[in-house]
DRENPATI-133040 format. One record per residue (C-alpha): x, y, z; residue number from 1; residue in one letter. Coordinates in Angstrom, 1 decimal. Layout:
        X        Y        Z     i   aa
        X        Y        Z   NUM    A
...
END
This chain:
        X        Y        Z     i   aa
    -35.0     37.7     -2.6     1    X
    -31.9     37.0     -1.1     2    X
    -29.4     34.1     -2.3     3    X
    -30.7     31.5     -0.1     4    X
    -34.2     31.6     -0.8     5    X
    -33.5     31.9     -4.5     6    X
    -31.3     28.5     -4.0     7    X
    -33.3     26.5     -2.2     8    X
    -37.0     27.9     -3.8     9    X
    -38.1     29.5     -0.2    10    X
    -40.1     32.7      0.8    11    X
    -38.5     33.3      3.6    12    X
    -34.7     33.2      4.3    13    X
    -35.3     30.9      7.4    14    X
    -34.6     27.1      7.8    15    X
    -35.4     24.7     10.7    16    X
    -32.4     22.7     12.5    17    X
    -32.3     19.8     12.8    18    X
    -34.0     18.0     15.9    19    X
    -32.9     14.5     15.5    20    X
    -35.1     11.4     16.6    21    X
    -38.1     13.7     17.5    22    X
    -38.5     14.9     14.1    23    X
    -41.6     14.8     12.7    24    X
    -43.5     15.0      9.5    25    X
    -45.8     18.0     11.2    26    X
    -43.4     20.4     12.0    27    X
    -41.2     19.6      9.4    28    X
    -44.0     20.5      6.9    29    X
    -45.3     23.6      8.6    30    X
    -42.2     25.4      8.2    31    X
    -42.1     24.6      4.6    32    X
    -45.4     25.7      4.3    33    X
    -45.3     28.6      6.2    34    X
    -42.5     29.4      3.8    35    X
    -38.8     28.8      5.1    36    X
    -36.9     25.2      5.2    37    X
    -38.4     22.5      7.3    38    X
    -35.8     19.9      8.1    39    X
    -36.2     16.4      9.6    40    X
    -33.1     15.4     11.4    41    X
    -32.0     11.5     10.5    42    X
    -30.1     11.1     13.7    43    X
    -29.6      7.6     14.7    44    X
    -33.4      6.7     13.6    45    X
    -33.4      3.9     11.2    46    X
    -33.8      3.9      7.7    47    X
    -37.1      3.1      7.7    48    X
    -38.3      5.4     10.3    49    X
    -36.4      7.9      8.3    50    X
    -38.5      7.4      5.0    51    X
    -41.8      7.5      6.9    52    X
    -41.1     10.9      7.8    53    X
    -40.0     11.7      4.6    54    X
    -43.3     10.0      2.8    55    X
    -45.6     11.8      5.5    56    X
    -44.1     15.3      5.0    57    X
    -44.1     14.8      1.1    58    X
    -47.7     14.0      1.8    59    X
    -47.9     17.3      3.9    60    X
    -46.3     19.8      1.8    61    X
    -45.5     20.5     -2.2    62    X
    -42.5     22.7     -0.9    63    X
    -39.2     21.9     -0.2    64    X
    -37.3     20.4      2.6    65    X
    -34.3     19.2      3.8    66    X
    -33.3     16.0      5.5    67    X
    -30.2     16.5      8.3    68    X
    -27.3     13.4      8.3    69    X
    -25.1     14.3     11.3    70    X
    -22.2     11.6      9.6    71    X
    -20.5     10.1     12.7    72    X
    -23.9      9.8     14.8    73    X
    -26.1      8.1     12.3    74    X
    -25.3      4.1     11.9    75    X
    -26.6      3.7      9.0    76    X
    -24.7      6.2      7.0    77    X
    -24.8      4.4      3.4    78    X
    -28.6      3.9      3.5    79    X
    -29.0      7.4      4.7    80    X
    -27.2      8.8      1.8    81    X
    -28.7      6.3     -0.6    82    X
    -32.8      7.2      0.9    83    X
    -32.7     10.7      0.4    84    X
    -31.5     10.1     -3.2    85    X
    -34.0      7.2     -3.7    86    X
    -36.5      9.9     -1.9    87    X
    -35.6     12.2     -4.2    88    X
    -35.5     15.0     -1.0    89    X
    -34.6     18.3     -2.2    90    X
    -32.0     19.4     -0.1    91    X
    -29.4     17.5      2.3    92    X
    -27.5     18.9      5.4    93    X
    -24.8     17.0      6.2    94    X
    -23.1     17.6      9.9    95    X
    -20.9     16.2     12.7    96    X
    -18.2     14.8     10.2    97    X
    -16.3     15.6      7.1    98    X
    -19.0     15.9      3.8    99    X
    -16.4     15.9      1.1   100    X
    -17.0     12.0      0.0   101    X
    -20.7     12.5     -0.1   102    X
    -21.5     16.2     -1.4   103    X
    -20.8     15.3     -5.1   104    X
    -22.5     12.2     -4.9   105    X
    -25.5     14.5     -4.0   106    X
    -25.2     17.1     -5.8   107    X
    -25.0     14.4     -9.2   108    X
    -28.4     13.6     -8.0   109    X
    -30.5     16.9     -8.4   110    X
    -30.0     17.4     -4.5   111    X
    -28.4     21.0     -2.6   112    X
    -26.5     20.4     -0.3   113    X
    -25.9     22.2      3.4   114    X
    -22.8     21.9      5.5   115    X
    -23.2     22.6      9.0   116    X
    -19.2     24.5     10.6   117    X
    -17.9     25.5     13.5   118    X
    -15.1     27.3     12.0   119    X
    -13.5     28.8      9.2   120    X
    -11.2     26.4      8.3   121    X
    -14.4     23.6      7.9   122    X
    -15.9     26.3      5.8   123    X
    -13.6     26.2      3.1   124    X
    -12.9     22.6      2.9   125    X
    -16.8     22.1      2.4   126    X
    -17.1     25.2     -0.1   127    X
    -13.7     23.4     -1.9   128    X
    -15.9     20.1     -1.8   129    X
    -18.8     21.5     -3.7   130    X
    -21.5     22.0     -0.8   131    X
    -24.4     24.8     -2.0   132    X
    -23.8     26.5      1.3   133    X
    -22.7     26.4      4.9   134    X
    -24.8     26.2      8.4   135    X
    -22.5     28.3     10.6   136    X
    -23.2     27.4     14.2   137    X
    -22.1     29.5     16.7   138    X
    -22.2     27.3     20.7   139    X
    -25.2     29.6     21.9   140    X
    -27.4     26.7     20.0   141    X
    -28.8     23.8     21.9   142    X
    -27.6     20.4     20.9   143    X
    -24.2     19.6     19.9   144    X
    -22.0     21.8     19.0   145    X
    -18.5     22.1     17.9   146    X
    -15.9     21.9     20.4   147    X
    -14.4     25.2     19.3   148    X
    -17.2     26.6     20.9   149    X
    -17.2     30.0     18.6   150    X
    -20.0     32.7     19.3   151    X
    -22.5     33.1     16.5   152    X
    -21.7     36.8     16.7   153    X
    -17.7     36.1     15.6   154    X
    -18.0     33.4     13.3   155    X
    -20.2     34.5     11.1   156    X
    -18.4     37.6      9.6   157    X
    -15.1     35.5      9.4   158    X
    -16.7     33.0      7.5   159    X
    -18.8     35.4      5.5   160    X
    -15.7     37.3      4.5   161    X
    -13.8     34.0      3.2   162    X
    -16.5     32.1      1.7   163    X
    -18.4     32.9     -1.5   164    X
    -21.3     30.6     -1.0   165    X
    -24.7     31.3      1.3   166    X
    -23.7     31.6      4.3   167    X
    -26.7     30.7      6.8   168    X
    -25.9     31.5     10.4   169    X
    -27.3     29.3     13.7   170    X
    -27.0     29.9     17.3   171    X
    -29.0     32.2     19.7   172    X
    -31.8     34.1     17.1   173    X
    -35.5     33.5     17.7   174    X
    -36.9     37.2     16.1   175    X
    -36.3     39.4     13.8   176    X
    -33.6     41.1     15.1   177    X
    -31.4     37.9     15.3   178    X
    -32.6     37.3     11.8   179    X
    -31.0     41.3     10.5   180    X
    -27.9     40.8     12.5   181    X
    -27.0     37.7     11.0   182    X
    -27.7     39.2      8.1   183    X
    -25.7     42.4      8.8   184    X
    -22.7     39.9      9.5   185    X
    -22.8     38.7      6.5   186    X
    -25.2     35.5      6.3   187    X
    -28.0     35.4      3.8   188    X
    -30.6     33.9      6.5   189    X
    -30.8     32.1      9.6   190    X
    -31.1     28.3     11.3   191    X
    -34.0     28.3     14.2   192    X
    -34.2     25.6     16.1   193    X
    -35.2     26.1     20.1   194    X
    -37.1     29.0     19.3   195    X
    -39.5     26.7     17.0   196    X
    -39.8     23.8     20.0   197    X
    -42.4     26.3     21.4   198    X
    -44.8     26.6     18.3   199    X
    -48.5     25.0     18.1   200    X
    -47.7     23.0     15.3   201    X
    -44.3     21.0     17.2   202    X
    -45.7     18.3     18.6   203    X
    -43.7     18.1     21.8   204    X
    -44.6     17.9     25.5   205    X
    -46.3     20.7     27.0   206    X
    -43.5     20.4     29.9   207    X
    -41.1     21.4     27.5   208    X
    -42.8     24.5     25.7   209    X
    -43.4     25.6     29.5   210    X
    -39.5     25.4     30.4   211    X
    -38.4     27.0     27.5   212    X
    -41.1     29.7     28.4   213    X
    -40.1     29.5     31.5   214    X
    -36.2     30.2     31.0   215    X
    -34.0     32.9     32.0   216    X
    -31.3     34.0     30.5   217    X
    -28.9     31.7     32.5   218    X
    -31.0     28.6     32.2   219    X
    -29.1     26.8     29.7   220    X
    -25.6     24.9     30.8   221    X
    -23.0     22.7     28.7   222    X
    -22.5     18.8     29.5   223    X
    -19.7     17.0     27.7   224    X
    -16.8     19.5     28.1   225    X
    -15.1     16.4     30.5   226    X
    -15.1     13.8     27.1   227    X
    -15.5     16.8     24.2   228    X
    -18.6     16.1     23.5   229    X
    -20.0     19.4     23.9   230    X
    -23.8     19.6     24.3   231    X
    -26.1     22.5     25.0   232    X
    -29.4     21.8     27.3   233    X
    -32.0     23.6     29.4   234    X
    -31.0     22.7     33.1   235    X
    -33.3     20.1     34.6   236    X
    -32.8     17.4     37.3   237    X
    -31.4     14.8     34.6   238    X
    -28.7     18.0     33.4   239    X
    -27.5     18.5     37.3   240    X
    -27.0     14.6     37.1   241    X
    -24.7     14.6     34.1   242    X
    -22.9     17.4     35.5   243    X
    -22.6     15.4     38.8   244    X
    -21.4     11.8     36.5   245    X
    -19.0     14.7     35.0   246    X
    -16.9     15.2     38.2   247    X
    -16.5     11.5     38.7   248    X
    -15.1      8.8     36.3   249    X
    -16.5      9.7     33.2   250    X
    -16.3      7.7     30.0   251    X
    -17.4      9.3     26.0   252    X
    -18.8      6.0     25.8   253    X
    -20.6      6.4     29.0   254    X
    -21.9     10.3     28.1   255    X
    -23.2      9.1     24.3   256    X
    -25.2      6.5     26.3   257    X
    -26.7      9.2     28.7   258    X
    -27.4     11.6     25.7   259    X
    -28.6      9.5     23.3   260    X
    -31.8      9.8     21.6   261    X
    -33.4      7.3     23.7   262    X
    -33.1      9.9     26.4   263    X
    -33.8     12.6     24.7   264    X
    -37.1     11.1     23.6   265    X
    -38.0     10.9     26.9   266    X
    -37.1     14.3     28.0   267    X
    -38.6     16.1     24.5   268    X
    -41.4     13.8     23.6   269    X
    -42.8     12.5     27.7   270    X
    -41.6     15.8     29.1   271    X
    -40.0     13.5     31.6   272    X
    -36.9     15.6     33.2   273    X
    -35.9     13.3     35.8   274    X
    -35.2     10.2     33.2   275    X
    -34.0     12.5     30.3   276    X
    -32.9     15.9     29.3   277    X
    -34.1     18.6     26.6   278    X
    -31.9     20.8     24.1   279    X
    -31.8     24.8     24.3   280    X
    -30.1     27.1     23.0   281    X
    -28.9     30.6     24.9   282    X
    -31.9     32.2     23.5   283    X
    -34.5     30.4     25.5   284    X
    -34.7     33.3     27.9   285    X
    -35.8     35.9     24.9   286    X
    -39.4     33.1     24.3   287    X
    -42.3     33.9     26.2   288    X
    -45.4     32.7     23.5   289    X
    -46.8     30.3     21.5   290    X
    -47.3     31.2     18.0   291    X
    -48.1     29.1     15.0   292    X
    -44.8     29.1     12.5   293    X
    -46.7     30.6      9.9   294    X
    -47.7     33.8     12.6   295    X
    -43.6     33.4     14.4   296    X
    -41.9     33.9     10.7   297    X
    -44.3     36.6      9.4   298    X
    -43.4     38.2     12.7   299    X
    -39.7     38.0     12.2   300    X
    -40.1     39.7      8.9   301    X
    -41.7     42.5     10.4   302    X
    -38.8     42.8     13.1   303    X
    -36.0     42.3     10.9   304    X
    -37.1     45.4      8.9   305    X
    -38.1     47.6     12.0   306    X
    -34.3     46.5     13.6   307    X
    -33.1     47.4     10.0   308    X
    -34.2     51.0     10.3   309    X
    -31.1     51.4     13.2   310    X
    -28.9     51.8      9.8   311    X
    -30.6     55.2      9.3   312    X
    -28.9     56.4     12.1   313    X
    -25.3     54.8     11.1   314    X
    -26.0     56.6      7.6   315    X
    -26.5     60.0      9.1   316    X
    -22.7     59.5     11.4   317    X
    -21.5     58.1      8.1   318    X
    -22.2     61.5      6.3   319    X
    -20.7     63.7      9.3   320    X
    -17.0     61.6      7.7   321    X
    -17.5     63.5      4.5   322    X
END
């Protein structure tokens, strides 16, 4: 058992990102019930979409799960904060935004908190604030990320190394051996988000499991750099457009518009790519199946301990220093 699944009552040491607007009661609950942390994202649905989900997955699963306020997207911040205590949701993850005003609030009311960071210095204001433990996100995930744009691979040991609580690490891992090198950094388990798009139980289009099958390793590209909004997506004909808008006059204002969950919706949910765009992370290139969540995080198991066996070999140069 390692610290995180002992904290948030989980069998496996693996929670679902958050997906924002098309988050949904089914996948939500089949990661809980396959055993790691199903999370609906709030983003800027409304309250009362927000406590459908919430009363669907509760319907859907005895386990626990986590609802996802990104703070400075949502516009109904107050009644977000207010439904998941009302809800009674087990655990909150609270991103884009600073959690201090809201993590004790939380925490008074039965509920763990998450903080998702970018860097160091965000980890230990939210450890100093109370939060349970940190999401670090390295830019190799798909949606936005922070403008520090940090590899996974280098913030997680600095963070581990200054921080006391869970550290869970997020950003290009989709098998097991993503899941024993995070671990090997110095996180207690790992954030999946793109690599749980293409399962049979995420009710998505079937153009966008097939892209993400599809992928290379190069098929991802940042839009936002231009207004520092920085967003990772797979490359489709709506991408090359904002990359195009990019080069020309090109407002935040404008950008949030064109990336907004209307649009995504379309991408995600219609598998439209001309009229919207879909989130991946780096990692897209590594998928090539299917799997039900239940089958993808027993699998993961079985690699992390297989990639684990690698340490053998360090042990055997270790003893040559004696």
């Amino acid at each position: 058992m390692s610290r995180l699944t002992e904290l948030f009552r989980i069998k496996y040491p693996i929670i679902q990102g958050g997906m924002g607007n098309i988050s949904n009661a089914k996948l939500t609950s089949a990661v809980s019930e396959a055993g790691g942390l199903g999370t609906i994202g709030a983003g800027t649905m409304s309250p009362e979409d927000l406590e459908n989900i919430v009363l669907q997955t509760k319907s859907m699963t005895q386990k626990p799960f986590a609802v996802n306020i990104a703070i400075t997207v949502t516009p109904f911040l107050e009644e977000m904060i207010e439904l998941v205590i009302k809800r009674e949701v087990p655990v909150v993850s609270l991103s884009a935004g600073d959690p201090s005003p809201f993590i004790k609030r939380l925490k008074d009311s039965g509920i763990k908190v998450i903080t998702v960071v970018g860097a160091v210095r965000h980890a230990l204001k939210a450890e100093a604030a109370g939060t349970d433990a940190v999401v670090a996100e390295g830019y190799e995930a798909a949606g936005i990320n922070s403008n520090y744009e940090s590899t996974t691979m280098t913030l997680i040991p600095q963070i581990a190394s200054r921080v006391k609580i869970p550290v869970i690490a997020a950003g290009g891992i989709a098998d097991g051996r993503g899941l024993a090198a995070a671990m090997l950094l110095g996180a207690s388990g790992v954030q999946i988000g793109t690599r749980l798009i293409a399962t049979k139980e995420a009710p998505f289009s079937d153009a966008y499991k097939r892209r993400i099958l599809e992928a290379s390793d190069v098929d991802t590209v940042i839009v936002g750099r231009s207004v520092n909004r920085v967003r990772r997506v797979l490359k489709t004909k709506y991408a090359k457009k904002l990359l195009e808008l990019e080069n020309k006059d090109f407002s935040l204002e404008k950008f949030n518009e064109l990336t907004s969950e209307k649009y995504h919706r379309i991408g995600a949910v219609e598998g439209n790519f001309e009229e919207g765009f879909i989130n991946g992370g780096q990692i897209s290139g590594l998928i090539d199946d299917i799997p039900s969540v239940e089958e993808l995080f027993k699998r993961m198991i079985r690699e992390a301990a297989q990639a684990s066996e690698v340490l053998n070999e360090v042990k055997e140069y270790s003893s040559s220093l004696a």
